[in-house]
C-alpha positions in Angstrom: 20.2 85.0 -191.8 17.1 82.9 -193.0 15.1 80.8 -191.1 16.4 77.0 -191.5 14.0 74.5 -193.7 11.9 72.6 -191.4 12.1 68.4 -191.7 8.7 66.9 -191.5 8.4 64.0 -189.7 7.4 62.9 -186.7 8.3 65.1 -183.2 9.5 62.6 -180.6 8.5 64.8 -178.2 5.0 64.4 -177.0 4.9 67.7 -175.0 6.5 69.3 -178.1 4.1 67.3 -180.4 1.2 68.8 -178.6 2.4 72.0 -179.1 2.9 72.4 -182.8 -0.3 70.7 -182.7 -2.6 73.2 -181.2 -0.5 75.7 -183.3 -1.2 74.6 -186.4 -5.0 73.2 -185.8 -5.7 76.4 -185.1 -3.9 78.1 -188.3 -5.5 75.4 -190.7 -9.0 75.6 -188.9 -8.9 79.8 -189.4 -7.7 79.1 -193.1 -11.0 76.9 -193.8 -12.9 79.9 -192.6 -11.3 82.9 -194.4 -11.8 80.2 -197.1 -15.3 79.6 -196.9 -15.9 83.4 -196.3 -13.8 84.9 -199.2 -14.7 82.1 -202.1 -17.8 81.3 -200.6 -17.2 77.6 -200.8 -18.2 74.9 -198.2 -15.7 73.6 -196.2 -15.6 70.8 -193.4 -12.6 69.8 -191.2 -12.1 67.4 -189.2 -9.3 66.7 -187.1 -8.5 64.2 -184.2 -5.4 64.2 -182.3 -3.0 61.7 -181.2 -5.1 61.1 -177.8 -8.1 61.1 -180.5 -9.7 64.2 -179.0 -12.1 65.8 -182.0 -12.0 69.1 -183.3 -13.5 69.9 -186.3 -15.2 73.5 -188.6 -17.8 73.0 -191.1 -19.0 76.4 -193.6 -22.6 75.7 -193.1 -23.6 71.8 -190.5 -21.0 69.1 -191.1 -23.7 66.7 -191.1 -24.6 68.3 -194.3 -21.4 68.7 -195.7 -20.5 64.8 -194.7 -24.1 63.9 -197.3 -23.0 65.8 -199.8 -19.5 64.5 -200.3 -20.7 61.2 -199.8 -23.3 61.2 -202.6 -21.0 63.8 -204.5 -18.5 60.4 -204.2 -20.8 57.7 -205.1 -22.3 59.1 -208.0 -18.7 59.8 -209.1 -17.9 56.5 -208.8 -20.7 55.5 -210.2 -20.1 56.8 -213.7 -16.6 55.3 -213.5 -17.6 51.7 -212.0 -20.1 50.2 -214.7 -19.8 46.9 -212.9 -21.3 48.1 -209.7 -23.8 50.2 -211.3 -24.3 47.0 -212.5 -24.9 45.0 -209.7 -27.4 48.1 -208.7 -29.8 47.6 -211.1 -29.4 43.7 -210.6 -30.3 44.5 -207.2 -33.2 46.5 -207.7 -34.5 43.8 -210.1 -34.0 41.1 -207.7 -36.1 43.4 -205.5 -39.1 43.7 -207.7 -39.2 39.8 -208.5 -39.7 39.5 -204.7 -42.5 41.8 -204.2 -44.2 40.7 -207.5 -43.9 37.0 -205.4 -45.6 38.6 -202.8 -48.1 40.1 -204.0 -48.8 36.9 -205.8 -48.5 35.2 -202.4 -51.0 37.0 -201.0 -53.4 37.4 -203.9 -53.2 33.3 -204.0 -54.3 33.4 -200.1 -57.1 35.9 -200.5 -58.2 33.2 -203.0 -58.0 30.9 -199.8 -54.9 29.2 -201.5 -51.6 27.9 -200.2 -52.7 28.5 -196.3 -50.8 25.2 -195.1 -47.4 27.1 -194.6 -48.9 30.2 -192.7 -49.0 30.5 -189.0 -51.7 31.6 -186.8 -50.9 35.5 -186.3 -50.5 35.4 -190.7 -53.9 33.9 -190.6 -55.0 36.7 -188.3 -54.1 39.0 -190.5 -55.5 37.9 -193.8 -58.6 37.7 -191.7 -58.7 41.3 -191.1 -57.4 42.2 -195.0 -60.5 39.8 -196.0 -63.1 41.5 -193.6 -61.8 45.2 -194.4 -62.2 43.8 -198.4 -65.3 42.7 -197.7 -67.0 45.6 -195.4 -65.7 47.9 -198.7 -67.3 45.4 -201.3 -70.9 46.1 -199.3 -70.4 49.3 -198.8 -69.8 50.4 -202.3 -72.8 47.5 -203.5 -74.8 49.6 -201.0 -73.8 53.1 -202.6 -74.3 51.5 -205.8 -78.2 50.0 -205.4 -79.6 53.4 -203.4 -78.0 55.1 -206.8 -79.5 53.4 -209.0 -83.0 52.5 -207.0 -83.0 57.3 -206.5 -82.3 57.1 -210.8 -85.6 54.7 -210.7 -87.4 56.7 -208.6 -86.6 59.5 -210.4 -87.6 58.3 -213.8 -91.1 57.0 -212.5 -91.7 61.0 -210.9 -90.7 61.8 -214.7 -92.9 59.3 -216.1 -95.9 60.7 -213.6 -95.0 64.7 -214.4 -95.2 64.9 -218.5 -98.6 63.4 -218.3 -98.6 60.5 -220.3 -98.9 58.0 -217.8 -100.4 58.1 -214.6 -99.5 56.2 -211.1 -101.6 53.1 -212.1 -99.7 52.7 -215.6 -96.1 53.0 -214.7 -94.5 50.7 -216.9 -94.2 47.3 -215.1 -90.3 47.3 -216.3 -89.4 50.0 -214.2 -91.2 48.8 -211.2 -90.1 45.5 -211.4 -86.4 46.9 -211.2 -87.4 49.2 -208.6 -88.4 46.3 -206.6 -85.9 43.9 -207.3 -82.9 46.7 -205.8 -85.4 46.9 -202.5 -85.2 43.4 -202.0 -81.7 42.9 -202.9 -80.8 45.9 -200.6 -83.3 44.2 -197.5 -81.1 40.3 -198.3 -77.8 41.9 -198.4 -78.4 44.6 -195.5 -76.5 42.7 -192.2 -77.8 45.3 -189.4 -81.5 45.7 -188.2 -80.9 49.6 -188.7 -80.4 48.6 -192.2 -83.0 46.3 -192.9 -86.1 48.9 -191.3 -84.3 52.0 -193.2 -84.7 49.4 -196.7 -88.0 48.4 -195.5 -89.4 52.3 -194.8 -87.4 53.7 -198.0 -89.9 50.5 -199.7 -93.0 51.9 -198.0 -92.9 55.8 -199.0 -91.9 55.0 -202.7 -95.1 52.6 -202.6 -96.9 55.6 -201.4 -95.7 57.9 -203.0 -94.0 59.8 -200.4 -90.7 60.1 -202.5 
């Protein structure tokens, strides 16, 4: 004699319920691993029971497996929704405007415009952007003058080697420039250190030391 159709619906019986319960949690978690093993796919269950205890068997790390479905899921809704892909670009425009203001904002306040509205600690801190600017400004003016005051040099040593001039007749324009980056370099310098390096650098190219 067969074996009678089973009804599904709900077992009244909680000691009964918890039964076929284990039984079949059990059958469908093994059959999501000979699953994953024999088609190599990647598989995640979850289950919770009725007193919301978890059990759950992922292929590979459900954490993973939980990602990928969710991207998997948006990007498939996203070819079928244009409106919200859409609103996702709106979005993301919206979001551009806004740092464009920003940077605007605070391009205007490095200018030392529109300070009314800012507080005390946003002052503070466009005091440090402007001093960091600044330091970076004089450092690369400094970089810039000792280049072109060593191209100077070099081109009176030049002058002096092939002969056709001697110390007495370098030509006054390169001098003059020569001198001009010194003193520019000893007005700008902020540091003694600075100022007696200028100053000495001034002395051996007078004597010839360089």
């Amino acid at each position: 004699m067969g074996r009678g159709k089973i009804v599904i619906q709900k077992i009244d019986s909680s000691a009964s319920r918890q039964v076929t319960f284990s039984k079949r949690r059990n059958g469908l978690l093994k059959k999501a691993k000979e699953l994953s093993i024999l088609c190599d796919a990647e598989v995640g269950v979850v289950i919770f029971s009725c007193t919301s205890k978890l059990h759950e068997f992922a292929s590979s790390s459900m954490r993973s497996t939980i990602d990928r479905y969710t991207k998997s899921n948006e990007d498939h809704h996203g070819e079928k929704n244009p409106v919200k892909e859409l609103q996702l670009r709106q979005r993301e425009v919206a979001d551009l405007k806004q740092k464009l203001l920003d940077v605007q904002d605070n391009r205007r306040h490095l200018m030392g415009e529109g300070l009314s509205p800012l507080s005390v600690e946003n002052l503070q801190i466009l005091e440090k952007q402007l001093q960091m600017s600044l330091k970076a400004v004089r450092m690369r003016k400094h970089q810039v003058l000792n280049e072109e005051i060593g191209d100077l040099n070099k081109m009176v040593s030049n002058a002096n080697d092939s002969g056709e001039v001697t110390s007495r007749e370098v030509p006054h324009t390169l001098a003059e420039r020569r001198d001009l980056h010194l003193q520019h370099h000893l007005h700008s310098s902020r540091s003694r250190s600075e100022v007696n390096e200028a100053a000495h650098i001034s002395m051996e190219l007078r004597l010839g030391l360089r």
